[in-house]
C-alpha positions as CSV (number, residue, x, y, z in Angstrom):
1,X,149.9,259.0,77.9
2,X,147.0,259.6,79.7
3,X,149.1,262.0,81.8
4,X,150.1,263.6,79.4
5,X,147.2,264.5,77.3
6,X,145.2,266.4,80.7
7,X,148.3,268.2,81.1
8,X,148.2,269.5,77.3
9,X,144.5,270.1,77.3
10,X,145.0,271.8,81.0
11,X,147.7,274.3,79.1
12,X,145.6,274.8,76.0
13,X,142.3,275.6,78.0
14,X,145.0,278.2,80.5
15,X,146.2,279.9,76.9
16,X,142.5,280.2,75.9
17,X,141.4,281.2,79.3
18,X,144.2,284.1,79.1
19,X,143.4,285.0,75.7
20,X,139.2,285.5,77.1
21,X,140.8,288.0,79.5
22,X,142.7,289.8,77.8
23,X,140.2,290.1,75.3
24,X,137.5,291.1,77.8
25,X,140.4,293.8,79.0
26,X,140.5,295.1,76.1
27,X,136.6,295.4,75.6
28,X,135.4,299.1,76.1
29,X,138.4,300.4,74.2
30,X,138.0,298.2,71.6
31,X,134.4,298.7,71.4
32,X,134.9,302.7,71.3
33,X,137.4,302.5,68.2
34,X,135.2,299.7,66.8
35,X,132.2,302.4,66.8
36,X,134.3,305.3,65.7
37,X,132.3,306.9,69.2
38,X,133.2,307.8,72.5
39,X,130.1,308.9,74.5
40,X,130.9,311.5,77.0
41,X,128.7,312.1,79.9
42,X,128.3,315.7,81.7
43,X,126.0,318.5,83.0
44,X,125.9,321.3,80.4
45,X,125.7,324.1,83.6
46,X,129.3,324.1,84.8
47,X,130.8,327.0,82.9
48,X,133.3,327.1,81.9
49,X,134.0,323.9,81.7
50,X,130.5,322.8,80.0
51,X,127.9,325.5,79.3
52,X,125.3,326.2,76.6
53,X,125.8,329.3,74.4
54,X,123.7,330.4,72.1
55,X,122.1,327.1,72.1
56,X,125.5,325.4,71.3
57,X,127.5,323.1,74.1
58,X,130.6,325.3,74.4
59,X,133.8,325.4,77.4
60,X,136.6,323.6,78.1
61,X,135.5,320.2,77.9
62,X,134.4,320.4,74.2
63,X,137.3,321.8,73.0
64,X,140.0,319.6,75.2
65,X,137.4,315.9,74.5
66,X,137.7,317.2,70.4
67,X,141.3,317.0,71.4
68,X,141.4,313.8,73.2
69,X,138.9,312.3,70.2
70,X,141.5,312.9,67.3
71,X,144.4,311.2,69.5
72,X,142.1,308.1,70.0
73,X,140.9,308.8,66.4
74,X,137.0,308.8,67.4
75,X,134.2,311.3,67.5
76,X,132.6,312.1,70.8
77,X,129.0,312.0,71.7
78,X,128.0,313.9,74.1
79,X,125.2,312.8,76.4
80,X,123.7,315.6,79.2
81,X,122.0,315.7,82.6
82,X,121.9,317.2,85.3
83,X,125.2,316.7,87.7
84,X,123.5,314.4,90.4
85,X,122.7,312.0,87.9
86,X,126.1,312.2,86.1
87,X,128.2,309.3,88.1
88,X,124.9,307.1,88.5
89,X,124.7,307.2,85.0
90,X,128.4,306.3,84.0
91,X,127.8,303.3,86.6
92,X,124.6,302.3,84.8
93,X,126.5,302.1,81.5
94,X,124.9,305.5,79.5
95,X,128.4,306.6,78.9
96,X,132.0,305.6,78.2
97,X,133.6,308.6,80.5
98,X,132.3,311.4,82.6
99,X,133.7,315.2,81.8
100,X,132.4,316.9,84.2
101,X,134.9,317.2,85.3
102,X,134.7,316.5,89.4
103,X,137.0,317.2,91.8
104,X,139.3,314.2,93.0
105,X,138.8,313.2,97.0
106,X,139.7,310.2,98.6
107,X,136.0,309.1,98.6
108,X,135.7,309.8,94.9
109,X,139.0,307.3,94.2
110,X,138.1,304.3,96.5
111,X,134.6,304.3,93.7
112,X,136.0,305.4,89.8
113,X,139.4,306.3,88.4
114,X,140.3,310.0,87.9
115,X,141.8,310.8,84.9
116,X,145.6,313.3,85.0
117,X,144.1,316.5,86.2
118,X,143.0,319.2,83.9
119,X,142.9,322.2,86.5
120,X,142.5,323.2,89.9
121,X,139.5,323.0,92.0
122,X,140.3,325.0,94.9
123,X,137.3,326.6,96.2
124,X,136.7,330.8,96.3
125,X,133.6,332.7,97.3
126,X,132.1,334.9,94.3
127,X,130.0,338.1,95.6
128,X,127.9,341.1,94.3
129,X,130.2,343.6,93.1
130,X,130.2,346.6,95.3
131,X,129.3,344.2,98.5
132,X,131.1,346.1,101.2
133,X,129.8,343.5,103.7
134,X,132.6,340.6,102.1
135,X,135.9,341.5,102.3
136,X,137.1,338.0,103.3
137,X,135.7,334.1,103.2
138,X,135.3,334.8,106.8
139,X,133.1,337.2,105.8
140,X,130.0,334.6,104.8
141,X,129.9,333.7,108.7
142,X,126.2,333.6,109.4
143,X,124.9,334.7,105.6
144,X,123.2,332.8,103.2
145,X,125.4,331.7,99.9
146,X,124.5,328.7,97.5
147,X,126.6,326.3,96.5
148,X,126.1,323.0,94.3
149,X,124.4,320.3,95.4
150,X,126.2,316.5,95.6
151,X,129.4,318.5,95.2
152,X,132.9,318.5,96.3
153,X,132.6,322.2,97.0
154,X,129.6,321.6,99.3
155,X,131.9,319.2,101.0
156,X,134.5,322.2,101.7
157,X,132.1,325.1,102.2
158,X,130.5,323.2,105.0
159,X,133.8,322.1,106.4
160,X,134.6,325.4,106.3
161,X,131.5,326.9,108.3
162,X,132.0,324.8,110.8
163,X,135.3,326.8,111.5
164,X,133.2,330.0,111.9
165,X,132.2,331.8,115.0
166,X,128.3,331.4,113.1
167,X,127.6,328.7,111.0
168,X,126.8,329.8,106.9
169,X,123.3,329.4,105.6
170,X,124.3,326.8,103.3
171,X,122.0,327.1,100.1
172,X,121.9,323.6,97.8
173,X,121.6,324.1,93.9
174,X,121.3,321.6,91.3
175,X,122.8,323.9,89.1
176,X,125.3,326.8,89.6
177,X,123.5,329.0,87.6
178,X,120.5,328.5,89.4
179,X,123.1,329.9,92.5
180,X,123.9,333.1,90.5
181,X,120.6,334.1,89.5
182,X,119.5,334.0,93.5
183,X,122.5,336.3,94.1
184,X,121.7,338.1,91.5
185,X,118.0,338.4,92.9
186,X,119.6,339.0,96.6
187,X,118.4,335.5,98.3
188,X,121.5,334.7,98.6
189,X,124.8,336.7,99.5
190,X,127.8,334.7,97.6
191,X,128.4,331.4,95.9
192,X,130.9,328.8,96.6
193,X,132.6,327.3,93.8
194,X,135.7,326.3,92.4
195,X,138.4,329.5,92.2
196,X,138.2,328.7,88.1
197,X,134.8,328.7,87.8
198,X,134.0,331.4,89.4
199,X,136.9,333.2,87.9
200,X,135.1,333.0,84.6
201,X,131.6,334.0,86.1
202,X,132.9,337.1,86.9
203,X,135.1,337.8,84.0
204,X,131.8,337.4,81.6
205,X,129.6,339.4,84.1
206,X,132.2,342.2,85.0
207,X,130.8,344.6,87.1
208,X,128.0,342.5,88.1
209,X,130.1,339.8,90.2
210,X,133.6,339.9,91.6
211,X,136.0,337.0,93.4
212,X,137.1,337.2,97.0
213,X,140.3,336.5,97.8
214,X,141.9,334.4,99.1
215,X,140.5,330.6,98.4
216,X,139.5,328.9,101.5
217,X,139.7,325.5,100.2
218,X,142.3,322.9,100.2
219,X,144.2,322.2,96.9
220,X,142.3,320.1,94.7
221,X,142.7,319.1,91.1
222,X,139.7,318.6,88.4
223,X,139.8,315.3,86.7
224,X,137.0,313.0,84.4
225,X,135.5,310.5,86.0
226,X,136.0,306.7,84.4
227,X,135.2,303.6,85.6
228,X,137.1,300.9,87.9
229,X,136.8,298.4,86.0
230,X,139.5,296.0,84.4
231,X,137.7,296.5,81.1
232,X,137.7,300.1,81.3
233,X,141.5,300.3,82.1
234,X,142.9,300.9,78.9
235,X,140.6,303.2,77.7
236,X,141.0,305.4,80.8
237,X,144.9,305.0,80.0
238,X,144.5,305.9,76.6
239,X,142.5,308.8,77.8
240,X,145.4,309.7,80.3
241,X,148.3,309.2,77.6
242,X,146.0,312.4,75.5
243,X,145.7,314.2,78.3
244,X,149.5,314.1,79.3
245,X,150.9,314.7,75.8
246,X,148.4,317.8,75.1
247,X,150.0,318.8,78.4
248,X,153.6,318.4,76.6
249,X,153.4,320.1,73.5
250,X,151.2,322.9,75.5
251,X,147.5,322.2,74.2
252,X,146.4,322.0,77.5
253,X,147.8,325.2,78.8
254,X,146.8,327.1,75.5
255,X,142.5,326.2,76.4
256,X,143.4,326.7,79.7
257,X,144.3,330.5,78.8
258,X,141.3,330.4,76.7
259,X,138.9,329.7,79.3
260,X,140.2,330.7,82.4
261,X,142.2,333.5,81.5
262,X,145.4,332.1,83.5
263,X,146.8,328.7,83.4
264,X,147.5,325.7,86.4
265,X,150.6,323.4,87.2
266,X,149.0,320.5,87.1
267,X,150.9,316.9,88.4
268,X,150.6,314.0,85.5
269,X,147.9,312.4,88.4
270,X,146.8,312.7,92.0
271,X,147.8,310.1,94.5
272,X,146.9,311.2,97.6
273,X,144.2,314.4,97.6
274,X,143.9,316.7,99.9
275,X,140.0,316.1,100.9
Protein backbone atom coordinates (compact mmCIF):
# COMPACT_ATOMS: atom_id res chain seq x y z
CA UNK A 1 0.00 0.00 0.00
CA UNK A 2 2.76 1.90 1.02
CA UNK A 3 4.36 1.02 -2.34
CA UNK A 4 1.93 1.97 -3.94
CA UNK A 5 1.01 5.37 -2.86
CA UNK A 6 5.12 6.73 -3.58
CA UNK A 7 4.72 5.29 -6.87
CA UNK A 8 1.37 7.45 -7.54
CA UNK A 9 2.69 10.53 -5.86
CA UNK A 10 6.11 9.84 -7.87
CA UNK A 11 3.79 9.96 -11.29
CA UNK A 12 1.70 12.87 -10.18
CA UNK A 13 4.70 15.08 -9.13
CA UNK A 14 6.48 13.69 -13.10
CA UNK A 15 2.92 14.97 -14.78
CA UNK A 16 3.30 18.26 -12.83
CA UNK A 17 7.00 18.45 -13.39
CA UNK A 18 6.20 18.11 -17.21
CA UNK A 19 3.38 20.40 -17.28
CA UNK A 20 6.21 23.31 -15.38
CA UNK A 21 8.25 22.71 -18.49
CA UNK A 22 6.20 22.89 -20.96
CA UNK A 23 4.74 25.85 -19.50
CA UNK A 24 8.09 27.55 -18.99
CA UNK A 25 8.66 26.46 -22.95
CA UNK A 26 6.08 28.10 -23.86
CA UNK A 27 6.87 31.37 -21.83
CA UNK A 28 8.19 34.20 -24.18
CA UNK A 29 5.60 33.37 -26.82
CA UNK A 30 3.05 33.27 -24.53
CA UNK A 31 4.14 36.39 -22.85
CA UNK A 32 4.34 38.31 -26.41
CA UNK A 33 0.65 37.36 -27.39
CA UNK A 34 -0.28 37.91 -23.71
CA UNK A 35 0.99 41.63 -24.16
CA UNK A 36 -0.34 42.08 -27.63
CA UNK A 37 3.78 43.31 -28.08
CA UNK A 38 6.74 42.02 -29.63
CA UNK A 39 9.80 44.29 -29.01
CA UNK A 40 12.18 44.29 -31.82
CA UNK A 41 15.63 45.29 -31.26
CA UNK A 42 17.93 47.03 -34.19
CA UNK A 43 20.25 49.86 -35.25
CA UNK A 44 18.25 52.43 -37.24
CA UNK A 45 21.66 53.04 -39.75
CA UNK A 46 21.54 49.92 -41.85
CA UNK A 47 19.69 51.15 -44.88
CA UNK A 48 17.94 49.64 -46.32
CA UNK A 49 17.11 47.34 -44.14
CA UNK A 50 16.50 49.96 -41.01
CA UNK A 51 17.06 53.66 -41.65
CA UNK A 52 15.53 56.94 -40.53
CA UNK A 53 13.64 59.05 -43.10
CA UNK A 54 12.36 62.06 -42.65
CA UNK A 55 12.46 61.43 -39.00
CA UNK A 56 10.36 58.18 -39.44
CA UNK A 57 12.08 54.40 -38.99
CA UNK A 58 11.63 53.21 -42.60
CA UNK A 59 13.38 49.84 -44.82
CA UNK A 60 12.83 46.50 -45.01
CA UNK A 61 12.57 45.45 -41.64
CA UNK A 62 9.51 47.65 -40.80
CA UNK A 63 7.65 46.67 -43.43
CA UNK A 64 8.52 42.63 -43.43
CA UNK A 65 8.19 42.73 -38.88
CA UNK A 66 4.50 44.69 -39.72
CA UNK A 67 4.14 41.51 -41.68
CA UNK A 68 5.39 39.02 -39.33
CA UNK A 69 3.23 41.07 -36.38
CA UNK A 70 -0.25 40.48 -38.15
CA UNK A 71 0.63 36.58 -38.60
CA UNK A 72 1.43 36.36 -34.80
CA UNK A 73 -1.38 38.95 -34.32
CA UNK A 74 0.84 41.42 -32.21
CA UNK A 75 2.14 45.00 -32.64
CA UNK A 76 5.91 45.47 -32.72
CA UNK A 77 7.89 47.81 -30.68
CA UNK A 78 10.77 48.80 -31.76
CA UNK A 79 13.66 49.51 -29.52
CA UNK A 80 17.15 51.26 -31.15
CA UNK A 81 20.84 51.38 -30.64
CA UNK A 82 23.62 51.39 -32.04
CA UNK A 83 24.72 47.85 -33.72
CA UNK A 84 27.52 46.83 -31.12
CA UNK A 85 25.16 46.96 -28.53
CA UNK A 86 22.36 45.19 -30.46
CA UNK A 87 23.12 41.22 -29.47
CA UNK A 88 24.37 42.32 -25.87
CA UNK A 89 21.20 43.79 -25.50
CA UNK A 90 18.89 40.84 -26.80
CA UNK A 91 21.13 38.66 -24.23
CA UNK A 92 20.37 41.09 -21.40
CA UNK A 93 16.61 40.78 -22.01
CA UNK A 94 15.75 44.53 -23.73
CA UNK A 95 14.14 42.75 -26.59
CA UNK A 96 12.20 39.74 -27.71
CA UNK A 97 14.16 39.44 -31.22
CA UNK A 98 16.91 41.31 -33.05
CA UNK A 99 16.15 42.65 -36.85
CA UNK A 100 19.13 43.76 -37.70
CA UNK A 101 19.35 41.68 -39.53
CA UNK A 102 23.12 40.02 -39.11
CA UNK A 103 24.73 37.82 -41.28
CA UNK A 104 24.64 34.03 -40.26
CA UNK A 105 28.48 32.50 -39.56
CA UNK A 106 29.30 29.52 -37.73
CA UNK A 107 30.32 31.73 -34.78
CA UNK A 108 27.04 33.61 -34.77
CA UNK A 109 25.02 29.96 -34.60
CA UNK A 110 27.06 28.16 -31.87
CA UNK A 111 25.60 31.75 -29.60
CA UNK A 112 21.64 32.64 -30.94
CA UNK A 113 19.37 31.08 -33.48
CA UNK A 114 19.00 32.67 -36.92
CA UNK A 115 15.82 33.01 -38.24
CA UNK A 116 15.04 31.54 -42.40
CA UNK A 117 17.02 34.08 -44.31
CA UNK A 118 15.54 37.21 -45.63
CA UNK A 119 18.44 38.09 -48.23
CA UNK A 120 21.85 37.77 -49.14
CA UNK A 121 24.75 39.16 -47.44
CA UNK A 122 27.50 38.71 -49.79
CA UNK A 123 29.94 41.45 -49.48
CA UNK A 124 30.73 44.23 -52.61
CA UNK A 125 32.94 47.31 -52.42
CA UNK A 126 30.97 50.69 -53.09
CA UNK A 127 33.20 53.68 -54.65
CA UNK A 128 33.07 57.34 -55.73
CA UNK A 129 31.56 57.48 -59.03
CA UNK A 130 33.99 58.37 -61.67
CA UNK A 131 36.94 56.57 -59.47
CA UNK A 132 39.09 55.43 -62.34
CA UNK A 133 41.53 54.09 -59.72
CA UNK A 134 38.78 50.83 -58.80
CA UNK A 135 37.99 48.89 -61.41
CA UNK A 136 38.06 45.61 -59.36
CA UNK A 137 37.95 44.52 -55.36
CA UNK A 138 41.56 43.98 -56.01
CA UNK A 139 41.67 47.31 -56.67
CA UNK A 140 41.37 48.46 -52.62
CA UNK A 141 44.94 46.70 -52.24
CA UNK A 142 46.82 49.19 -50.07
CA UNK A 143 43.81 52.11 -49.82
CA UNK A 144 41.91 53.11 -47.19
CA UNK A 145 37.95 52.02 -47.21
CA UNK A 146 35.64 51.81 -44.06
CA UNK A 147 33.71 49.18 -43.22
CA UNK A 148 31.38 48.50 -39.99
CA UNK A 149 32.59 47.84 -36.95
CA UNK A 150 31.69 44.26 -34.86
CA UNK A 151 30.59 43.16 -38.28
CA UNK A 152 30.40 40.15 -40.40
CA UNK A 153 31.63 42.25 -43.32
CA UNK A 154 34.73 43.31 -41.38
CA UNK A 155 35.19 39.61 -40.83
CA UNK A 156 35.37 39.15 -44.82
CA UNK A 157 37.04 42.44 -45.85
CA UNK A 158 39.99 41.59 -43.71
CA UNK A 159 40.06 38.03 -44.84
CA UNK A 160 40.04 39.34 -47.98
CA UNK A 161 43.19 41.80 -47.60
CA UNK A 162 45.06 39.42 -46.37
CA UNK A 163 44.95 37.82 -49.98
CA UNK A 164 46.37 41.03 -51.40
CA UNK A 165 49.84 41.76 -52.52
CA UNK A 166 49.35 45.14 -49.86
CA UNK A 167 47.22 44.83 -46.99
CA UNK A 168 43.84 47.47 -47.05
CA UNK A 169 43.73 50.26 -44.63
CA UNK A 170 40.89 48.89 -42.91
CA UNK A 171 38.67 51.87 -41.56
CA UNK A 172 36.11 50.73 -38.37
CA UNK A 173 32.69 52.59 -38.22
CA UNK A 174 30.01 52.34 -35.81
CA UNK A 175 27.70 53.19 -38.36
CA UNK A 176 27.75 52.88 -42.22
CA UNK A 177 26.75 56.15 -42.79
CA UNK A 178 29.38 57.44 -40.78
CA UNK A 179 31.60 55.24 -43.68
CA UNK A 180 29.83 57.10 -46.63
CA UNK A 181 30.16 60.44 -45.44
CA UNK A 182 34.26 59.93 -45.14
CA UNK A 183 34.07 58.71 -48.73
CA UNK A 184 32.16 61.25 -49.47
CA UNK A 185 34.72 63.74 -47.73
CA UNK A 186 37.70 61.60 -49.53
CA UNK A 187 39.27 59.90 -46.13
CA UNK A 188 38.37 57.03 -47.27
CA UNK A 189 38.40 55.41 -50.90
CA UNK A 190 35.41 52.68 -50.79
CA UNK A 191 33.15 50.92 -48.33
CA UNK A 192 32.70 47.30 -47.70
CA UNK A 193 29.29 46.15 -47.17
CA UNK A 194 26.84 43.73 -48.01
CA UNK A 195 26.15 43.61 -52.13
CA UNK A 196 22.28 44.77 -50.98
CA UNK A 197 23.14 47.45 -49.05
CA UNK A 198 25.29 48.94 -50.90
CA UNK A 199 23.13 48.37 -53.94
CA UNK A 200 20.61 50.66 -52.38
CA UNK A 201 23.28 53.38 -51.36
CA UNK A 202 24.03 53.83 -54.70
CA UNK A 203 20.64 53.64 -56.27
CA UNK A 204 19.47 56.64 -53.84
CA UNK A 205 22.74 58.58 -54.42
CA UNK A 206 23.16 57.92 -58.30
CA UNK A 207 25.87 59.64 -59.62
CA UNK A 208 27.41 60.23 -56.40
CA UNK A 209 28.37 56.43 -55.60
CA UNK A 210 28.57 53.30 -57.77
CA UNK A 211 29.02 49.33 -56.99
CA UNK A 212 32.04 47.34 -58.08
CA UNK A 213 31.71 44.24 -59.39
CA UNK A 214 32.09 41.41 -58.75
CA UNK A 215 31.39 40.58 -54.78
CA UNK A 216 34.45 39.30 -53.13
CA UNK A 217 32.72 37.66 -50.36
CA UNK A 218 31.53 34.29 -49.75
CA UNK A 219 27.67 33.57 -49.97
CA UNK A 220 26.06 34.56 -46.91
CA UNK A 221 22.36 34.91 -46.01
CA UNK A 222 20.77 37.81 -43.70
CA UNK A 223 18.77 36.46 -40.90
CA UNK A 224 17.21 38.00 -37.19
CA UNK A 225 18.92 37.16 -34.47
CA UNK A 226 16.79 35.23 -31.47
CA UNK A 227 17.82 33.66 -28.60
CA UNK A 228 18.92 29.97 -27.72
CA UNK A 229 16.97 29.32 -25.30
CA UNK A 230 14.28 26.54 -24.78
CA UNK A 231 11.82 29.31 -23.87
CA UNK A 232 12.50 31.28 -26.78
CA UNK A 233 11.96 28.24 -29.21
CA UNK A 234 8.64 28.65 -30.17
CA UNK A 235 8.58 32.09 -30.62
CA UNK A 236 11.60 31.94 -32.97
CA UNK A 237 9.46 29.06 -34.76
CA UNK A 238 6.51 31.06 -35.01
CA UNK A 239 8.70 33.77 -36.29
CA UNK A 240 10.21 31.29 -38.89
CA UNK A 241 6.71 29.74 -39.93
CA UNK A 242 5.86 33.96 -41.06
CA UNK A 243 8.80 34.26 -42.56
CA UNK A 244 8.48 31.03 -44.81
CA UNK A 245 4.80 31.50 -45.72
CA UNK A 246 5.43 35.38 -46.71
CA UNK A 247 8.06 33.59 -48.83
CA UNK A 248 5.09 31.32 -50.41
CA UNK A 249 2.57 33.49 -51.30
CA UNK A 250 5.49 36.00 -52.56
CA UNK A 251 5.39 38.86 -49.70
CA UNK A 252 8.80 38.46 -49.28
CA UNK A 253 9.95 38.78 -52.84
CA UNK A 254 7.44 41.70 -53.42
CA UNK A 255 9.56 44.10 -50.33
CA UNK A 256 12.45 42.61 -51.52
CA UNK A 257 11.79 44.40 -55.11
CA UNK A 258 10.86 47.29 -53.12
CA UNK A 259 14.00 47.79 -51.36
CA UNK A 260 16.59 46.35 -53.27
CA UNK A 261 15.37 46.73 -56.64
CA UNK A 262 16.05 42.90 -57.46
CA UNK A 263 15.09 39.88 -55.52
CA UNK A 264 17.22 36.68 -53.72
CA UNK A 265 16.71 32.80 -53.70
CA UNK A 266 16.74 32.31 -50.41
CA UNK A 267 16.87 28.46 -48.66
CA UNK A 268 13.92 27.96 -45.88
CA UNK A 269 17.32 28.11 -43.36
CA UNK A 270 21.06 27.89 -43.31
CA UNK A 271 22.73 24.85 -41.94
CA UNK A 272 26.09 25.04 -42.65
CA UNK A 273 27.38 28.85 -43.64
CA UNK A 274 29.90 29.60 -45.55
CA UNK A 275 32.03 31.87 -42.96
Amino acid sequence: MQKRYFLKAALGAAVLFGASVSAHADDVLAKVKAAGVMKVGTETAFAPFDFIDAGKHSGLNVDLFAEVGKELGVKIEWVALPWEGVLPGLEAGKFDVVAGPATITKARMERYRFTAPIAEATVAILKKAGDASITKPEDIAGKAVGVGKATAQLAQLTEFSATLPTKVDIREYPAFNDAYADMAAGRVVAVANSLPNIAFVAKQRAGMFEVVTPAFGKKTYFGFVGRKDADFAPLMDAIDAALIKMKGDGRMATLQEKWFGTKFETPDAVKDPAI
